[in-house]
C-alpha positions in Angstrom: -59.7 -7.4 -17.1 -57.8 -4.2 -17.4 -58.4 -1.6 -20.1 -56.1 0.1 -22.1 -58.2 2.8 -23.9 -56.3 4.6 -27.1 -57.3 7.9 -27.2 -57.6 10.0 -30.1 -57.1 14.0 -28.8 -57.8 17.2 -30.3 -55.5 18.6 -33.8 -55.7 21.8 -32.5 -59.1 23.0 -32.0 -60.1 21.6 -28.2 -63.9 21.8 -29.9 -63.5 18.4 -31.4 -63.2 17.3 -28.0 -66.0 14.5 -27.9 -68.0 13.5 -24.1 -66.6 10.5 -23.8 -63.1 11.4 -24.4 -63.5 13.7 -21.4 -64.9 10.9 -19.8 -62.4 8.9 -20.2 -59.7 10.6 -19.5 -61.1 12.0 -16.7 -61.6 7.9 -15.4 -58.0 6.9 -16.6 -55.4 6.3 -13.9 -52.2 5.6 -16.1 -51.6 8.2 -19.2 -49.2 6.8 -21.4 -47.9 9.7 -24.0 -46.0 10.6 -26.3 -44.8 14.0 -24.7 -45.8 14.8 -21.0 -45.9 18.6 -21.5 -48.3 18.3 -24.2 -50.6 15.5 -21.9 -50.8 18.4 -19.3 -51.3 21.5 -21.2 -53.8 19.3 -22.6 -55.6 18.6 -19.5 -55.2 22.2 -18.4 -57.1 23.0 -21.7 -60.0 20.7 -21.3 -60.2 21.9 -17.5 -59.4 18.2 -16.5 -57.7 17.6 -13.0 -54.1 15.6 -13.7 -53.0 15.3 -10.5 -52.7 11.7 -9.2 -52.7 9.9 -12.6 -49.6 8.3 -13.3 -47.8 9.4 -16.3 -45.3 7.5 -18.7 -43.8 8.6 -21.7 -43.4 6.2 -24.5 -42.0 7.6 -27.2 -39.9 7.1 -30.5 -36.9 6.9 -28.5 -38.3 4.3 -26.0 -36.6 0.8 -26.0 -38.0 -2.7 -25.2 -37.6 -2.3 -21.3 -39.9 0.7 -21.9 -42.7 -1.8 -23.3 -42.2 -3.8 -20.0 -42.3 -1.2 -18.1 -45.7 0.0 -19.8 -47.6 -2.9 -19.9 -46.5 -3.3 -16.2 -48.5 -0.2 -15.1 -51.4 -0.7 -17.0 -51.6 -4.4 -15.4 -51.8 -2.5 -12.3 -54.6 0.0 -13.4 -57.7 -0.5 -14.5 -58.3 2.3 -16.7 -55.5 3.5 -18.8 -55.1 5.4 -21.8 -52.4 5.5 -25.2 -52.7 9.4 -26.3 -50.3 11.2 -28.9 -48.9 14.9 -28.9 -52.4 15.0 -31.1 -54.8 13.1 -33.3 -55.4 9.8 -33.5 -52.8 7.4 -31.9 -50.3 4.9 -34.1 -50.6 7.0 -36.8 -47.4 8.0 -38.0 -46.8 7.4 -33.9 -44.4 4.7 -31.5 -47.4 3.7 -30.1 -47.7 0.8 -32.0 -44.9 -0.8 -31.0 -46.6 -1.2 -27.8 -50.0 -2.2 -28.8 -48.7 -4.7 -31.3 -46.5 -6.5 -28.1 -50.0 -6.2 -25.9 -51.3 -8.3 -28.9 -48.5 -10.8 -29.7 -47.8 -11.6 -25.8 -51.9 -13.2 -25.9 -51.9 -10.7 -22.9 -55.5 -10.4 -20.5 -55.6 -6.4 -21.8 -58.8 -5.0 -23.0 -57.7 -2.4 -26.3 -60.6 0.2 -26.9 -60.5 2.7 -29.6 -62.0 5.9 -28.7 -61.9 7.4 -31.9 -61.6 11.2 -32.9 -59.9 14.1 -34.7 -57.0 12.7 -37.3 -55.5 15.0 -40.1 -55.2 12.3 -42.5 -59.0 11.9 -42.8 -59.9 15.0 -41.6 -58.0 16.5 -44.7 -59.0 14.1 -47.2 -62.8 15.0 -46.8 -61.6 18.5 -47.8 -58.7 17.8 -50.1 -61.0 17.6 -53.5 -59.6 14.2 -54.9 -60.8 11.1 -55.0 -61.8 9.3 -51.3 -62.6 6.0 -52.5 -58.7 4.5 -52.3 -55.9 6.6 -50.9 -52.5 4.7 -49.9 -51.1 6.1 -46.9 -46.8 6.6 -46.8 -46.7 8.9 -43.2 -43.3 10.9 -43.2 -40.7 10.0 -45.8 -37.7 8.8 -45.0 -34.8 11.5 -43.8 -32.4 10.5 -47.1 -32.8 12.3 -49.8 -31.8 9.4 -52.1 -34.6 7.0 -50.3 -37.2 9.9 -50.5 -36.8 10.8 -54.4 -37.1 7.0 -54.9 -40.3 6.8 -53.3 -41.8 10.0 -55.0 -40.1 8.6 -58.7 -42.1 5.3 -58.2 -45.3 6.2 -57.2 -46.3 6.2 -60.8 -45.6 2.3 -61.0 -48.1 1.8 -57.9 -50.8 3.9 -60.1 -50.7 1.5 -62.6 -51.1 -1.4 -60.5 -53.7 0.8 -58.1 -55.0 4.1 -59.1 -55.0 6.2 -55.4 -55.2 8.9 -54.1 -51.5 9.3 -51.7 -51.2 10.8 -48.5 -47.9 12.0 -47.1 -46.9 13.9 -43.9 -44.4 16.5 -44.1 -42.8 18.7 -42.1 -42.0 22.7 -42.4 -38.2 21.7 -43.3 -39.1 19.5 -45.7 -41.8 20.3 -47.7 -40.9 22.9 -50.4 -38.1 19.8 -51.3 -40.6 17.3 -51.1 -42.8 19.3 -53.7 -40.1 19.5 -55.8 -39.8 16.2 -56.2 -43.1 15.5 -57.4 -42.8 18.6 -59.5 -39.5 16.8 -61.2 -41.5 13.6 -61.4 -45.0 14.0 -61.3 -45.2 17.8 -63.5 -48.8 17.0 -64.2 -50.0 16.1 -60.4 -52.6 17.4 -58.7 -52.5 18.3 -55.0 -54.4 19.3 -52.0 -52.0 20.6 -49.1 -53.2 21.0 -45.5 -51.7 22.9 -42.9 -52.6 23.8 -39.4 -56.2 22.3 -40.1 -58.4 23.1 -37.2 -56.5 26.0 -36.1 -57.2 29.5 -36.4 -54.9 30.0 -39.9 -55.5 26.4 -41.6 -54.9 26.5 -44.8 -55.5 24.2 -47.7 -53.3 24.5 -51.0 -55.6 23.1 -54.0 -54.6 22.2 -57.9 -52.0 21.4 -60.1 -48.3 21.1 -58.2 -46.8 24.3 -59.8 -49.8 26.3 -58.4 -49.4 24.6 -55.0 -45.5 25.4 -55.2 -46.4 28.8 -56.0 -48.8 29.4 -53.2 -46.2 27.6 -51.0 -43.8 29.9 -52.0 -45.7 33.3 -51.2 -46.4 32.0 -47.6 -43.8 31.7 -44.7 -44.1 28.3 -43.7 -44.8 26.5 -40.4 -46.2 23.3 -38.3 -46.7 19.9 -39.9 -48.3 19.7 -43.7 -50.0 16.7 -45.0 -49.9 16.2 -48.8 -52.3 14.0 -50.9 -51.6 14.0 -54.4 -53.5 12.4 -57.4 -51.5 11.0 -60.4 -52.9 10.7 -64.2 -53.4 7.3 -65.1 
């Protein structure tokens, strides 16, 4: 039976590069990514010889025929492996799309996790709210309208479910996003990651008009991943 391994890869520091990543990668004769150029500055990284692995990039722009096309090449190989630009794959990532056809087709392809680095929990065990529920919303949708209607209404999920939520947010985004919950939510507490792993990580702690405030001060770059706590 053919493998199709999904790989979780390094946030930014190549240190939480485990052995049998390497391994496995190393093994793999179809890469399937998300973005090629970031697959082989990857491999440069790690000291990891690319050359005569197929790649093929599956992406958020990729169509059904691209599925096809996928699971074609990893019925040919053996070994293959699902990675993302970074972190853990299908989070907040297409690559579920093509998992999720593997799985519905019945087909004779063996899906192993090879588990690693992923901001959303590598944040929470830092972030300084509660761990024991957190409801996870990825990147809010691009309309403004649709996004302050998810931030207004979080407060009718706490009453059903008391969470801690997680958002991802981009540099564009984010000083709106807090905003938001500042309009809504004035009494919210946060914990806001950036650039975790990396050299100038940062992690933005207490109540949201602090956060904003810190925010503010700082010229702002990468992705940022939000969780926020609500009063009962």
């Amino acid at each position: 039976m053919n493998t199709l391994y999904v790989v979780a890869t390094p946030i930014g520091n190549m240190g939480d590069i485990s052995q049998r990543t390497l391994e496995v990668l190393k093994n793999a004769k179809l890469i399937i990514t998300e973005n090629q150029d970031t697959t082989r500055k990857l491999f440069n990284l790690l000291d990891l010889n690319i050359r005569g692995k197929e790649l093929f990039t599956f992406a958020d722009f990729s169509k059904e025929k691209d599925i096809d096309q996928a699971i074609k090449l990893i019925k040919r190989f053996p070994n293959s492996c699902l990675v993302s630009e970074a972190g853990t794959p299908l989070i907040s990532d297409p690559g579920y799309k093509l998992i999720s056809s593997i799985r519905n087709k019945g087909l004779d392809i063996n899906i192993v996790a090879v588990p690693g680095p992923s901001s959303l929990t590598a944040h929470l065990s830092i972030s300084g709210l509660p761990t024991d529920k957190f409801l996870f919303l990825g990147f809010l949708p691009k309309t403004k309208s649709k996004r302050e209607n998810i931030i207004k209404n979080l407060s009718k999920i706490n009453k059903i479910i008391k969470a801690t939520y997680v958002i991802f947010e981009s540099k564009y985004k984010i000083k709106d996003t807090l905003e938001l919950i500042r309009k809504y939510h004035p009494s919210a507490k946060l914990s806001v990651g950036n650039d975790l792993t990396k050299m100038f990580e940062s992690v933005y702690y207490g109540n949201v008009n602090t956060v904003i405030e810190k925010i503010n001060g700082t010229k702002t770059k990468g992705e940022f991943i939000l969780h926020i706590e609500l009063e009962s």
